[in-house]
C-alpha positions as a Markdown table, in Angstrom:
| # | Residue | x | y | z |
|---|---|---|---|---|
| 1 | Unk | 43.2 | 97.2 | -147.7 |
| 2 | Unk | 45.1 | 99.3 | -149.4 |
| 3 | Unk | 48.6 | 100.4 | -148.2 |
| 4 | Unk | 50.5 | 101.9 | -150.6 |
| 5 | Unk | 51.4 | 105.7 | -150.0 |
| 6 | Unk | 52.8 | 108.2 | -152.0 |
| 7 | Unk | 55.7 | 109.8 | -151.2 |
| 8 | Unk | 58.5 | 112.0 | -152.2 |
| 9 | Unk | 61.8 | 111.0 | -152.0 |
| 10 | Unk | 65.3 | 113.0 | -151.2 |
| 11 | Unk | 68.8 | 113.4 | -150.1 |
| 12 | Unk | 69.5 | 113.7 | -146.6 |
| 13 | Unk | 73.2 | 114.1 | -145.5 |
| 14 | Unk | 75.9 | 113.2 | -148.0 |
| 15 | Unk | 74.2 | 109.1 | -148.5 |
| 16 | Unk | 71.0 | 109.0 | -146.7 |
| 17 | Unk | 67.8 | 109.2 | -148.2 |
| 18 | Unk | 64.3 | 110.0 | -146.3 |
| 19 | Unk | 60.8 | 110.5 | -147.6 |
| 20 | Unk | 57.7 | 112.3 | -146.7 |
| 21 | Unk | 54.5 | 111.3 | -147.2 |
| 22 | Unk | 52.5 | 113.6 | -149.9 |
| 23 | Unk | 49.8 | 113.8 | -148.2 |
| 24 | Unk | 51.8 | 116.4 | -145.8 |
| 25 | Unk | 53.5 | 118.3 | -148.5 |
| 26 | Unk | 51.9 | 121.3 | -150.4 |
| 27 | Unk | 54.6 | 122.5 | -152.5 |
| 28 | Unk | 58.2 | 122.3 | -153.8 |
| 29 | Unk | 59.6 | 125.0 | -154.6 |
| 30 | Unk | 62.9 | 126.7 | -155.3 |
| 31 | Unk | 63.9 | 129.6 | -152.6 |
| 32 | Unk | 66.5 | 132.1 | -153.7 |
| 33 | Unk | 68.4 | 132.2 | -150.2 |
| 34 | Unk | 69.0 | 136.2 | -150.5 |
| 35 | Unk | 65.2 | 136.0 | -150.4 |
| 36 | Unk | 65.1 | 134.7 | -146.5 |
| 37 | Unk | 65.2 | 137.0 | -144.4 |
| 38 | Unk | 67.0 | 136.2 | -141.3 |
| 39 | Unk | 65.2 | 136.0 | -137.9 |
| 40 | Unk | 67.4 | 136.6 | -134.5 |
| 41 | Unk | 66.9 | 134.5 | -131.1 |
| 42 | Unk | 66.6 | 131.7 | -133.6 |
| 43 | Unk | 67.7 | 128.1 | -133.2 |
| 44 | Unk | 70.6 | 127.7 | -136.0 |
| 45 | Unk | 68.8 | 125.3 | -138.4 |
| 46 | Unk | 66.0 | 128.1 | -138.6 |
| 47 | Unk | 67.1 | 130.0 | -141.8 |
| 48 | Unk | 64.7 | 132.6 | -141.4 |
| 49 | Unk | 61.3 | 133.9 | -143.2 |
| 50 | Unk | 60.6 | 133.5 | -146.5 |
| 51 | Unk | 57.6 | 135.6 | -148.4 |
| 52 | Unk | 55.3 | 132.6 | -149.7 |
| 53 | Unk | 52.2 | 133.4 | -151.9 |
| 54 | Unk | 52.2 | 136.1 | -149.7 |
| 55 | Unk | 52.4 | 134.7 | -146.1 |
| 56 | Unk | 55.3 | 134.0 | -144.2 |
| 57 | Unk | 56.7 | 130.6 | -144.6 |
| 58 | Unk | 59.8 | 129.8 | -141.8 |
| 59 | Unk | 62.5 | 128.1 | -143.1 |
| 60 | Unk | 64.3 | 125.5 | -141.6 |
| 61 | Unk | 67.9 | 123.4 | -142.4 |
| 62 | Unk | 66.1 | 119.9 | -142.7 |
| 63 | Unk | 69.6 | 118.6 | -142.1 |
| 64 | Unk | 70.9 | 120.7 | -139.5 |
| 65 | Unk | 68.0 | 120.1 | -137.4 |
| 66 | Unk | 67.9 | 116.0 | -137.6 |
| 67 | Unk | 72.3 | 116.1 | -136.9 |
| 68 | Unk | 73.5 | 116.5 | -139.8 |
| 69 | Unk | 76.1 | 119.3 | -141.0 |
| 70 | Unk | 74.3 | 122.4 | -142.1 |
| 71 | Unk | 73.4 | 122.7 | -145.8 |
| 72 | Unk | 72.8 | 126.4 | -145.6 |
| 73 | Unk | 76.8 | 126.5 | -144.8 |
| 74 | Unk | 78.4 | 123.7 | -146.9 |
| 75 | Unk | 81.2 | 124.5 | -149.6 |
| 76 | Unk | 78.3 | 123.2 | -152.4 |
| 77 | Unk | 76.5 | 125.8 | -151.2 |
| 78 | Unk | 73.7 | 127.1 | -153.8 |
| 79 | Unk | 72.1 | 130.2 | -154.7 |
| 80 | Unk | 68.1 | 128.6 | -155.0 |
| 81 | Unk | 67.8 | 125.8 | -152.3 |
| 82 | Unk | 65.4 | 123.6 | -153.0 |
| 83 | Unk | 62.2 | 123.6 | -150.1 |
| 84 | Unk | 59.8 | 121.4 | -149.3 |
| 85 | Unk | 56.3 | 123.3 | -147.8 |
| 86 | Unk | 54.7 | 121.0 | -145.1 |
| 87 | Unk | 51.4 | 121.6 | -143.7 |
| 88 | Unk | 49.2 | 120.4 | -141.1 |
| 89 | Unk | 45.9 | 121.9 | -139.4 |
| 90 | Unk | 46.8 | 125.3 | -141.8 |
| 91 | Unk | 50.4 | 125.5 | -140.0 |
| 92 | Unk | 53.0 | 125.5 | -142.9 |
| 93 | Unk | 56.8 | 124.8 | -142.8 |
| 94 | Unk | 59.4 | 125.3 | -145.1 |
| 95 | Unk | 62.3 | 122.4 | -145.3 |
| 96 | Unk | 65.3 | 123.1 | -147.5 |
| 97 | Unk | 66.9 | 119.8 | -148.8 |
| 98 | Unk | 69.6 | 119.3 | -150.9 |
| 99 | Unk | 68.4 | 117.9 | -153.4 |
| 100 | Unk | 65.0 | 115.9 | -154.7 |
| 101 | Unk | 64.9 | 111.8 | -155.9 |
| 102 | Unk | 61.1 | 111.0 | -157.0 |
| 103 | Unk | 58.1 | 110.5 | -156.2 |
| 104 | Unk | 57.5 | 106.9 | -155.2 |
| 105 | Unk | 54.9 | 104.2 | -154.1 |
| 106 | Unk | 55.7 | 102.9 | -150.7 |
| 107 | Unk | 53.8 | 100.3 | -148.7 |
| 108 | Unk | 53.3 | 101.1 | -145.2 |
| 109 | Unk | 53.1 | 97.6 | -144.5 |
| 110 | Unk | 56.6 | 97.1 | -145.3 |
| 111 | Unk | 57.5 | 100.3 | -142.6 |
| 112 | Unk | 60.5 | 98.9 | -139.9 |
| 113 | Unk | 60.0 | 100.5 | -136.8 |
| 114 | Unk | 62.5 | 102.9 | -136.1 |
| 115 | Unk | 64.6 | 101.5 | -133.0 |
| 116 | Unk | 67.1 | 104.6 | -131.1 |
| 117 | Unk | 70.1 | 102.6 | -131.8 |
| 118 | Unk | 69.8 | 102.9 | -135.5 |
| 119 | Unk | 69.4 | 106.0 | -135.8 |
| 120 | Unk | 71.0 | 109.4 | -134.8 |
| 121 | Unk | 69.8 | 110.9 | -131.2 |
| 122 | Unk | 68.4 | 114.3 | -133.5 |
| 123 | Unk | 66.4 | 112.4 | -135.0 |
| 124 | Unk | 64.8 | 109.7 | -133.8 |
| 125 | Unk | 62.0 | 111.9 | -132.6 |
| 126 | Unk | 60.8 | 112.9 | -136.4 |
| 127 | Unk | 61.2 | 109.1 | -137.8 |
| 128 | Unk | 57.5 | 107.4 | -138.4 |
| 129 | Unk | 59.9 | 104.3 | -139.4 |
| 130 | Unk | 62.0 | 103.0 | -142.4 |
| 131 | Unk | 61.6 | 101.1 | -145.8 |
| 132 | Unk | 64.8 | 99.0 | -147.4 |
| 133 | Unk | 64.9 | 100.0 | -150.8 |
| 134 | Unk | 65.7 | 97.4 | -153.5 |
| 135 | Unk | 69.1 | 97.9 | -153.5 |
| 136 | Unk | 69.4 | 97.1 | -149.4 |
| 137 | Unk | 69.4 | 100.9 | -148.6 |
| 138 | Unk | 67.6 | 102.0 | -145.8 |
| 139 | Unk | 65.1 | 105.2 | -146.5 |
| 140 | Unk | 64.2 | 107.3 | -143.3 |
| 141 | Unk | 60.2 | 108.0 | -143.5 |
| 142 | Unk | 60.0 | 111.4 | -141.7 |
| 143 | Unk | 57.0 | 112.6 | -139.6 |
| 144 | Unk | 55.7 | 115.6 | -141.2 |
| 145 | Unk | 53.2 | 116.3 | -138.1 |
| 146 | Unk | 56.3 | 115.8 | -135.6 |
| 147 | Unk | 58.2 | 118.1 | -137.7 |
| 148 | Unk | 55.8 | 120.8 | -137.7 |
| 149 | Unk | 55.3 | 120.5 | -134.0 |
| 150 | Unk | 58.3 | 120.7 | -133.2 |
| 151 | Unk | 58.5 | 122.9 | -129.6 |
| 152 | Unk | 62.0 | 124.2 | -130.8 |
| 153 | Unk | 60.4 | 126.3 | -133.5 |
| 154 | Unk | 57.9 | 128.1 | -130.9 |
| 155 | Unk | 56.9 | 129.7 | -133.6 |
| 156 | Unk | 53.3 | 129.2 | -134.4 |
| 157 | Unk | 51.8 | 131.5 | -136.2 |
């Protein structure tokens, strides 16, 4: 049976890294943040609204959402942010990382459950797991469908 998965691979925080299955992701793209248009009433890591091949694609801080400090506010902050469109069942969300690793083979065998004490309280929720990379580092293997579902966006088309 086979168990190896593609995923892409990026920054989370200042050391972290986390992947996301490619199955989940449609398109990378770089967003030019005068572009989003801000949305009130919003939680804070919702950036706003972004016009997408001509649909509305929300925006979200993947960082600020899962505890980490904001990237849309940093002092590195850049003009074109780099965004990751998820979708599942034809609901699409936009996730703005810092910055893209690869594209990589995983095996899901090798997945470590994600235990709460490992892991920050924001986001446990959105983990499917870990891998230890070669070089002893864990990698955080995100839930794209958990991420999407999220109640706190309560903003489904």
């Amino acid at each position: 049976m086979e168990t190896q998965e593609k995923f892409l691979s990026f920054n989370l925080g200042v050391s972290d890294t986390a992947v996301i299955s490619l199955q989940h992701i449609t398109e990378v793209l770089q967003v030019p943040l005068p572009e989003i248009c801000a949305v009130p009433q919003m939680p804070s890591s919702v950036l706003g609204i972004y016009n997408w091949r001509g649909e509305m694609l929300w925006l979200v801080d993947l960082e600020e959402m899962l505890g980490y400090p904001p990237i849309s506010q940093g002092p590195n902050l850049l003009s074109r942010m780099m965004a990751i469109v998820l979708e599942n069942k034809g609901k699409y969300l936009g996730l703005l990382v810092r910055q893209l690793i690869d594209i990589e083979w995983l095996d899901t065998k090798e997945m470590k459950p994600a235990t709460a004490e490992l892991f920050y309280p924001k986001i446990s929720p959105f983990l499917q797991g870990y891998f230890i990379s070669d070089s002893e580092d864990m990698i955080f293997n995100l839930d794209a469908t958990t991420i999407i579902q999220a109640p706190m966006w309560g903003i489904h088309n």
